[in-house]
C-alpha positions in Angstrom: -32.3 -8.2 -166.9 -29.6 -10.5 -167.4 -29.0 -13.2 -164.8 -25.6 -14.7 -163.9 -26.1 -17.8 -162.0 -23.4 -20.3 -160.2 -24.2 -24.1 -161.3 -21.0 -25.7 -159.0 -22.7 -24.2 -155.4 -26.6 -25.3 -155.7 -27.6 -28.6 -154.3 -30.7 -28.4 -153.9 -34.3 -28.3 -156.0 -34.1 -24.4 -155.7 -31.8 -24.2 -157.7 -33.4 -25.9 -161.0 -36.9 -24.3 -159.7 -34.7 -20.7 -160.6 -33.3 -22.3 -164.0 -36.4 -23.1 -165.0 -38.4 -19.9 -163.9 -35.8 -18.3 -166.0 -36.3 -20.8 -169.2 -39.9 -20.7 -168.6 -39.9 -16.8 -168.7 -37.2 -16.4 -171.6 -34.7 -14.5 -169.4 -31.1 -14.1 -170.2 -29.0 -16.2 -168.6 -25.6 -17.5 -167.8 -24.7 -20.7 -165.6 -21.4 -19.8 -164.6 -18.4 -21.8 -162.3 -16.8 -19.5 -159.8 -12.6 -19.7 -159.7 -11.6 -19.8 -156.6 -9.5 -16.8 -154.8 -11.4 -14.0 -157.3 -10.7 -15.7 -160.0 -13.3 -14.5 -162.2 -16.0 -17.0 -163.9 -16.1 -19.3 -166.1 -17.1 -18.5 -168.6 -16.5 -14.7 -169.0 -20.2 -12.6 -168.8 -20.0 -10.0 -171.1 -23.2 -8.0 -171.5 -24.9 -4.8 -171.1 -27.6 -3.6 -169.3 -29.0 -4.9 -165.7 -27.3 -7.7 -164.4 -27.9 -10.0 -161.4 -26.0 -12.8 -159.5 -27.0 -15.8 -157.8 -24.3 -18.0 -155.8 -21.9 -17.7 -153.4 -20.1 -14.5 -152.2 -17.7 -14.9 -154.1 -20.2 -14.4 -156.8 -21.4 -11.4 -155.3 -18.0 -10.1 -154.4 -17.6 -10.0 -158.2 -20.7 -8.5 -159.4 -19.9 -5.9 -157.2 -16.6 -5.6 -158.6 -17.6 -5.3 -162.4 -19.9 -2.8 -161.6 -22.7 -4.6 -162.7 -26.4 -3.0 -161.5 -28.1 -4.5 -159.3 -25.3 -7.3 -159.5 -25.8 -8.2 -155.8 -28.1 -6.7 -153.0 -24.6 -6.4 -150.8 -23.2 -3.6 -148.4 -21.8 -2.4 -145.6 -25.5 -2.7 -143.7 -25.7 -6.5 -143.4 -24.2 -6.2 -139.9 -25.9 -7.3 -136.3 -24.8 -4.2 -135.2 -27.0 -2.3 -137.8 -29.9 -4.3 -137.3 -30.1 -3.6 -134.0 -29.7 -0.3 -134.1 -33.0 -0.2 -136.5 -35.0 -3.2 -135.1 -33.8 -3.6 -131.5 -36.3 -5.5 -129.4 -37.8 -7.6 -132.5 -34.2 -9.2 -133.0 -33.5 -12.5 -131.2 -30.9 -11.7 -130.1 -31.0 -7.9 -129.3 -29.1 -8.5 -125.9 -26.1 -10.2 -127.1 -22.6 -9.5 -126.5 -20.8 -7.7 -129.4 -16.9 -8.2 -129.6 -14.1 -8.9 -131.6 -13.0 -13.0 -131.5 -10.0 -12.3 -129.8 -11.8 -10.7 -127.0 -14.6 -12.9 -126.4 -14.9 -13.9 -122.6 -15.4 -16.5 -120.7 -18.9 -18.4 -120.7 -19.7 -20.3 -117.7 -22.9 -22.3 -120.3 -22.9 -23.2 -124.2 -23.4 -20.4 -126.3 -24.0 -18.8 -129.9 -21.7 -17.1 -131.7 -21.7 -15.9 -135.3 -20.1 -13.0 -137.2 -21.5 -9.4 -136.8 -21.8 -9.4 -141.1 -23.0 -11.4 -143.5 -19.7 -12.5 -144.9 -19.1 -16.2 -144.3 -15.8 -15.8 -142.4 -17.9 -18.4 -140.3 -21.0 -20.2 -139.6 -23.1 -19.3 -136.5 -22.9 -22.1 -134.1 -23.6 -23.7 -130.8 -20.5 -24.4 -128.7 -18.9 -24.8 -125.2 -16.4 -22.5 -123.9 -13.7 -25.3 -123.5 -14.6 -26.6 -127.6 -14.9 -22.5 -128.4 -11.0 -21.7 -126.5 -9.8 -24.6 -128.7 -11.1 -23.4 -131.9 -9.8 -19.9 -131.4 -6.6 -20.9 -130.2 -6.0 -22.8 -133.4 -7.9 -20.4 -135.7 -5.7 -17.5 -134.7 -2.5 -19.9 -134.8 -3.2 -20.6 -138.1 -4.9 -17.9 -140.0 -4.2 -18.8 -144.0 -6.3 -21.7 -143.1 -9.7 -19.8 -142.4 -10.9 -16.3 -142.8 -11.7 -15.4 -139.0 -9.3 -12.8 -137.5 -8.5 -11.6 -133.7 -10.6 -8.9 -135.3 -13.7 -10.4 -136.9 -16.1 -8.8 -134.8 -18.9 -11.0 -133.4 -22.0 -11.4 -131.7 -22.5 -13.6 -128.3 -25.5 -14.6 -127.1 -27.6 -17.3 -124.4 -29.0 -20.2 -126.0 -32.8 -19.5 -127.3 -35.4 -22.4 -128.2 -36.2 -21.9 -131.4 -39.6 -23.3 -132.3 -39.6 -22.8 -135.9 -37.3 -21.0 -138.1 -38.6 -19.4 -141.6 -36.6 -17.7 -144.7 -38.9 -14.5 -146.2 -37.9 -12.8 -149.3 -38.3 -8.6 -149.3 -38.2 -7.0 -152.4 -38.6 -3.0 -152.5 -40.3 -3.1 -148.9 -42.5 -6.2 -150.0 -42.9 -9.7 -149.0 -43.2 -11.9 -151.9 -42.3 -15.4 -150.8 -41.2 -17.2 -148.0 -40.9 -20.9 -146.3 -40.3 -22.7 -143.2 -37.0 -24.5 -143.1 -36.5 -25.6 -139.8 -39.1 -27.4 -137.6 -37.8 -27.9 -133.6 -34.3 -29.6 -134.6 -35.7 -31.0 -138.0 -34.3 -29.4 -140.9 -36.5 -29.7 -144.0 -38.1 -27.2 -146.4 -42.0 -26.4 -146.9 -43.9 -23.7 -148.6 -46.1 -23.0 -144.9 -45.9 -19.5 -143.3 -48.1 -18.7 -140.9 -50.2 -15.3 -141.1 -48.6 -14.3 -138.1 -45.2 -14.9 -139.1 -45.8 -13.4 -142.8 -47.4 -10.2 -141.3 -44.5 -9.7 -138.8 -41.8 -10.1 -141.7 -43.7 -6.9 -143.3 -44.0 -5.4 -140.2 -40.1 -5.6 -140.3 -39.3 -4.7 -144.0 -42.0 -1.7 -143.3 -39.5 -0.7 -140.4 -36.3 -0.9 -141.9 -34.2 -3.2 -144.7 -30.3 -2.8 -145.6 -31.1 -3.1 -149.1 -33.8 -3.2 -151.9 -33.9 -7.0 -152.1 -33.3 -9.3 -149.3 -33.8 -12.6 -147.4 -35.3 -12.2 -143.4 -35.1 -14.8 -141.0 -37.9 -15.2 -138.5 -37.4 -17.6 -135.4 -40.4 -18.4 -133.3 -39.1 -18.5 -129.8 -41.7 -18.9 -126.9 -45.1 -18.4 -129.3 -43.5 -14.9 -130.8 -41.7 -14.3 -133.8 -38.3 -12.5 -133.8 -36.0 -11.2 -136.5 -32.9 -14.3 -136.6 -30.6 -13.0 -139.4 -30.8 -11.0 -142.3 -29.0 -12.5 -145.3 -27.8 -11.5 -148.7 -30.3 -12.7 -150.9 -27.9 -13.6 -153.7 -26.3 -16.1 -151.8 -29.2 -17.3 -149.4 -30.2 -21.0 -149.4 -33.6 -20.8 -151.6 -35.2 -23.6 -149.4 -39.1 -23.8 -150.1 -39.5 -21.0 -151.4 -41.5 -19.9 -154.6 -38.1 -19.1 -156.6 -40.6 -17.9 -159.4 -42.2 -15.2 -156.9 -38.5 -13.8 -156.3 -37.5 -14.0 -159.9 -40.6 -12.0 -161.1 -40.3 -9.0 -158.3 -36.3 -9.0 -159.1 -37.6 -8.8 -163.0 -40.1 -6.3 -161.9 -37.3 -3.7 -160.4 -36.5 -0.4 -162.3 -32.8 0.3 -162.6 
């Protein structure tokens, strides 16, 4: 397989763990710029066979757009409002509000929002009603300068205290690697996952997954483990992860 990575998105020691992995395993490979507003990449990848991103959506967006197989683990499924139909009660947020932006009512306490799909229109977040009225007001009053819409729909939820927060990778139904990214409020990146944790993320890809490869969130909220997101894997954070796991079950896929 032929990989097509993005070298102007990747801050961070994931990213020369995969360049490596790929060096180290003599795999084909391409370190690419994205252009900005589908503009292609720089430079052009011309090759056959099976081909697979890693960057930003944009990056996907394109595989998906050349046709290239698998190109990007990337469909319609990445949506809250799929998940829950197929993992209800084991999703953090399995009681939240689902609406479109411009309809989102009135919180009397700070909430979460974030968008129903997994297409960066924008980052989930923490806010107040007064600081959320004033960001929609001028979102929808000037819409060439983001991507969210009266009609982005979007998920609304109570605040939850989130012990612990953990990124898994699931590859055909498996498990192969995962980290915890987030301890409390402190952000930092480790190779540790629990038993518990790691058993309930199969327990999860052995219930459902939108796609063949992916990356789970798991939250710990009051001692239990819930499912927090589910994200494209092509243009997930790689954290503290064992990048070489991923690469070798991504290499090990029949196409």
């Amino acid at each position: 397989m032929h990989w097509v990575v993005q070298s102007n998105l990747f801050n961070e020691r994931g990213f020369h763990d995969l360049v490596q992995a790929l060096e180290r395993g003599g795999i084909p490979h391409t370190l690419v710029k994205v252009i900005p507003f589908d503009g292609g990449v720089e430079p052009t990848v011309d090759v056959t066979g099976p081909v697979v991103v890693m960057g930003s959506l944009s990056l996907a967006r394109y595989a998906k757009a050349r046709g290239w197989s698998p190109g990007a683990f990337l469909n319609e499924r990445f949506d809250f409002r799929v998940w829950r139909e197929h993992l209800g009660e084991h999703l953090l947020n399995a009681d939240a509000h689902v609406c479109r932006f411009a309809e989102v009512p009135v919180r009397a306490k700070p909430f979460f929002i974030r968008p129903c799909l997994d297409d960066k229109s924008f980052s989930g977040m923490v806010t107040s009603w007064e600081d959320f009225e004033h960001w929609r007001e001028s979102a929808l009053a000037e819409p060439e300068n983001t991507q969210v819409t009266s009609d982005t729909w979007v998920v609304v939820s109570a605040l939850r205290h989130i012990q612990s927060e953990y990124r898994m990778v699931v590859v055909d139904g498996r498990v192969v690697t995962g980290t915890r990214y987030k301890l409390g409020d402190r952000v930092f990146s480790s190779p540790e996952v629990e038993p518990d944790v790691w058993t309930f993320a199969q327990r999860m890809a052995d219930r459902w997954g939108p796609d063949r490869a992916y990356a789970l969130d798991v939250f710990v909220h009051e001692q239990k483990p819930y499912v927090g997101e589910i994200n494209t894997l092509n243009s997930a954070g790689f954290y503290g992860y064992d990048v070489g796991k991923m690469v070798a079950a991504l290499e090990a896929m029949s196409f």
